[in-house]
N, C-alpha and C positions, 0 to 999 in steps of 0.2 A: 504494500500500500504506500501512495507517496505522502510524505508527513504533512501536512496543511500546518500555520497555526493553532498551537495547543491548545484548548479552551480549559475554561476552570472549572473544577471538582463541583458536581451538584453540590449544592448548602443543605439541602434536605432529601429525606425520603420522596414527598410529591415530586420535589425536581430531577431526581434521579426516574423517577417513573416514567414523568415529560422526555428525559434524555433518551430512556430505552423508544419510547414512542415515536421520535424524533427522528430515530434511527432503521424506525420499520420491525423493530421488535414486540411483541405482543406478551408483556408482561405481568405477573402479579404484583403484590403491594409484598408478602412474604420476598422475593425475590429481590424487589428491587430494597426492602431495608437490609437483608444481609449484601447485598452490593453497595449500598450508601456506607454500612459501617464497614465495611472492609478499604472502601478508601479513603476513608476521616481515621482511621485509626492505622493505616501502613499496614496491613494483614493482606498475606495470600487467600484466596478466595477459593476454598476446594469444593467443588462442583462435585456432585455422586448420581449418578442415573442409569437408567437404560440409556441403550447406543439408538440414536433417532429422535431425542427431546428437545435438543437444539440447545445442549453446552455448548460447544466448539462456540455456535452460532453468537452466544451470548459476546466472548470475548471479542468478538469480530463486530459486536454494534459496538463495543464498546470504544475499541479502536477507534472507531470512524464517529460517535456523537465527541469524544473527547480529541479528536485531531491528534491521536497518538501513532505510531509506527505501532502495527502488530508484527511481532516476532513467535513463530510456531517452533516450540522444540518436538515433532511428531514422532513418540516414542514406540519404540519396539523390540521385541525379545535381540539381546546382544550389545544394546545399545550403551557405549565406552567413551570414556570420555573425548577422546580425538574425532568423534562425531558428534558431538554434545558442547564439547566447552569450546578447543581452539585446537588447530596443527600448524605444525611449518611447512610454506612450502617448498617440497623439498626441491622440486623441477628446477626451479627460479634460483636457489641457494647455489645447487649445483652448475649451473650457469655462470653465477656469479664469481662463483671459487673456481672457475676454469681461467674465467676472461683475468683474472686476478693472475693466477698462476703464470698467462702469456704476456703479462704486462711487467714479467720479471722484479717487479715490488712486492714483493710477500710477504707483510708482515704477520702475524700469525694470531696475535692478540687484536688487529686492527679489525685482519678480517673475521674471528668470531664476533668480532662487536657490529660488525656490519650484516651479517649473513644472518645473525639471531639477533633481527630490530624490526619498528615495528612494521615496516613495508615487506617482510617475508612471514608476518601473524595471519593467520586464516582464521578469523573469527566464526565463531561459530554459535548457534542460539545463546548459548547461555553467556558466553562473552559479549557477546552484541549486545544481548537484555543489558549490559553492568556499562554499556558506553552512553546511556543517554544523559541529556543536560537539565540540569535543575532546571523545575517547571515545565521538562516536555520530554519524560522518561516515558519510556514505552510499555506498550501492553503485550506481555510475556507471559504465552500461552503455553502451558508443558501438555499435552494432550493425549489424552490416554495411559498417564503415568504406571496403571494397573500390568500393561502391556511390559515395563521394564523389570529386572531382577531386583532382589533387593541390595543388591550391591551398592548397585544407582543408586538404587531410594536412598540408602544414607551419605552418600558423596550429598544429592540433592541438599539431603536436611541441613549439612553444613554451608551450602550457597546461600539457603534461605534464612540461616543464622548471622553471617554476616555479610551478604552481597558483596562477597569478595573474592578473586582465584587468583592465585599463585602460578606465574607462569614462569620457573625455574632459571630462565636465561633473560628475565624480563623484571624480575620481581614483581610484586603484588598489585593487582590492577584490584583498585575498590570503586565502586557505584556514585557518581559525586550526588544520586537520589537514586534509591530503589525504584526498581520499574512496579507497574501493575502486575502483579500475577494471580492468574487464574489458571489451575489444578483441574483436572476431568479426571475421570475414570469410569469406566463401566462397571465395577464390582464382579471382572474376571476371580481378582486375589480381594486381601485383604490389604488395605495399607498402612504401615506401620502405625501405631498410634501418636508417635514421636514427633512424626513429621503431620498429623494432622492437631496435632496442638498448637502447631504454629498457625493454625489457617482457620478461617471461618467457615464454616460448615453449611452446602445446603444440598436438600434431594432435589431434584429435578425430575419433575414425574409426566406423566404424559397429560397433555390439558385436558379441563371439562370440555363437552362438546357443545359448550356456547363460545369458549378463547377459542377452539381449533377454528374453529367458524370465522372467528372474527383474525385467526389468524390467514385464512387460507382468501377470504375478501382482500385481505393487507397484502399477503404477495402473487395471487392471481385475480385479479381485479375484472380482468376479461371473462372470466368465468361467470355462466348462468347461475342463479341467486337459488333454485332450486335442485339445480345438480349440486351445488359447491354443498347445501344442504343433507342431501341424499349421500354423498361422498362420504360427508363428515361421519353421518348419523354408521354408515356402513362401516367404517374404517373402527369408530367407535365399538361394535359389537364384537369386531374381528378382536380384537382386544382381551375382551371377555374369556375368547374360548382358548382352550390347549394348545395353542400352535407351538411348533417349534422355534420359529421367530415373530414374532407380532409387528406390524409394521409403526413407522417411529412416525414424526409429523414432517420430516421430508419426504415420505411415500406418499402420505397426503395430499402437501403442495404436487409433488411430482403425478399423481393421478390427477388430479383436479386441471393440473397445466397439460396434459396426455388429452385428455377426455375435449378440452375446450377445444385444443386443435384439432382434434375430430370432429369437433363442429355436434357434439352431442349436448342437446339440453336437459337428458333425463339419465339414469342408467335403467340398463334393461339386461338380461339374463346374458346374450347371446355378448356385448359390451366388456360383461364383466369377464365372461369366459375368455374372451380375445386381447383383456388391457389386463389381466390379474395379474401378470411376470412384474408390474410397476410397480406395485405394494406386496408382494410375497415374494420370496427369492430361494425357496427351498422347495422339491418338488412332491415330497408329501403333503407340505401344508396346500399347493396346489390343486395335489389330485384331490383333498379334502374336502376345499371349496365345490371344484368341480363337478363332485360327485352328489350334487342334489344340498351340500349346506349356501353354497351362496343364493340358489334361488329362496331358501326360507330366510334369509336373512332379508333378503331384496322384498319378500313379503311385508315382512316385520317393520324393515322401516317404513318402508309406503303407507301403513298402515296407521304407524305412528306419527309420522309426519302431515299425512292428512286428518287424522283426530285432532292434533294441536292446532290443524288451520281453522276447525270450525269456532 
């Protein structure tokens, strides 16, 4: 994202609501005060949900109502510090220490002091998060933290202890302001307690089916007022039952935006059988649907839906 000027911290809970609003997010009041108090008081912000509720999403309005650079550390099994904090590079160093070598001046102390400086530093998420400037430090998104070993997780606890890394041939690069951070995870693992005592806590659950509504108006706008309805109410039950994966409220959006370009005002059996790959991704819950549960559900809501119009 390119940085705009920073804008200043909501003063309140309503103003942080306004912000999330602002920014095309469809939020609660629960949400937006653990997000007001995590950044009036300097705390990382650990997010916990199902995968599809629209964490990620969260820290990416935030970036852009507050004119911050967001910074993604996207974690996964392996993941070591030389992909995480910083590396040297080494292509350019070696380069350099050749052209050095044929220029018959070789000092040996000069050129480690040149070849590990900071124009051969490869910054990396977590170093980057610790380079921004008082009043327009960036929003550092560690995403999917569950996804890392707990190796990581305790290197992490000490960055969020002092927002500062050690880089051996550089000495110690400290934060002149801690960035924003926000923490996800889908509750794969367990994470450590240690590192969630530093951070503000909130679930993230998947909305009632009046916000999904009013979320799915906010980013398919084009969408029929009755399908976007029928959608919601549908995706809503799928919910309900045993699936192996349930869909999140990006299946939603992404059905509703599927459906419109098809130029469909209503759903109907034959619709759902042909667009279901956009909100289910596993092909038992598929054949599940397929096999006579989507048409009673396609009942169900028509039925409910038209009760609530009279």
């Amino acid at each position: 994202m390119s940085t705009t000027s920073a804008q200043p911290l909501p003063s309140s809970i309503d103003a942080t609501l306004e912000m999330l609003a602002s920014a095309g997010y469809v939020g609660d009041r629960a949400l937006a005060t653990v997000l007001f108090l995590s950044l009036k008081m300097g705390r990382p912000l650990f997010l916990e949900g199902e995968a599809g509720v629209g964490k990620t999403e969260i820290a990416k309005v935030l970036a852009s109502a507050l004119g911050r650079r967001l910074i993604r550390l996207q974690c996964y099994e392996g993941l070591d510090v030389s992909s995480a904090v910083y590396e040297w590079n080494y292509a350019a160093q070696m380069i350099e220490i050749r052209m050095e070598e044929a220029s018959g001046e070789v000092r040996r102390d000069a050129m480690e002091r040149n070849v590990f400086s900071e124009k051969y530093l490869i910054r990396r998420p977590v170093l980057d998060a610790l380079s921004g400037e008082a009043g327009a430090a960036p929003v550092f998104l560690i995403d999917e933290l569950d996804r890392t070993d707990e190796a990581f997780e305790a290197f992490l606890l000490e960055i969020l202890s002092d927002f500062q890394v050690t880089v051996p041939e550089l000495g110690t690069i400290r934060a002149k302001e801690p960035p924003l951070v926000v923490i996800t995870t889908n509750r794969t693992r367990e994470i450590h307690d240690a590192l969630k005592r530093r951070c503000l806590y909130h679930w993230v659950d998947y909305p009632s089916a009046a916000r999904e509504l009013e979320i799915v108006a906010n980013k398919v706008p084009q969408a029929n007022e009755r399908l976007s309805a029928e959608v919601v109410a549908f995706i809503q039950r799928l919910r309900q039952m045993d699936l192996f994966k349930v869909p999140g409220v990006a299946e939603t959006i992404d059905w509703a935006s599927a459906l419109t370009e098809l130029d469909k005002l209503a759903l109907d059996p034959e619709t759902i059988s042909d667009t279901i790959g956009v909100i289910l991704k596993y092909q038992d819950d598929i054949a599940r649907i397929a096999d006579g549960e989507g048409r009673r559900i396609l009942s169900e809501v028509k039925a409910e839906l038209a009760a609530a119009a009279e």
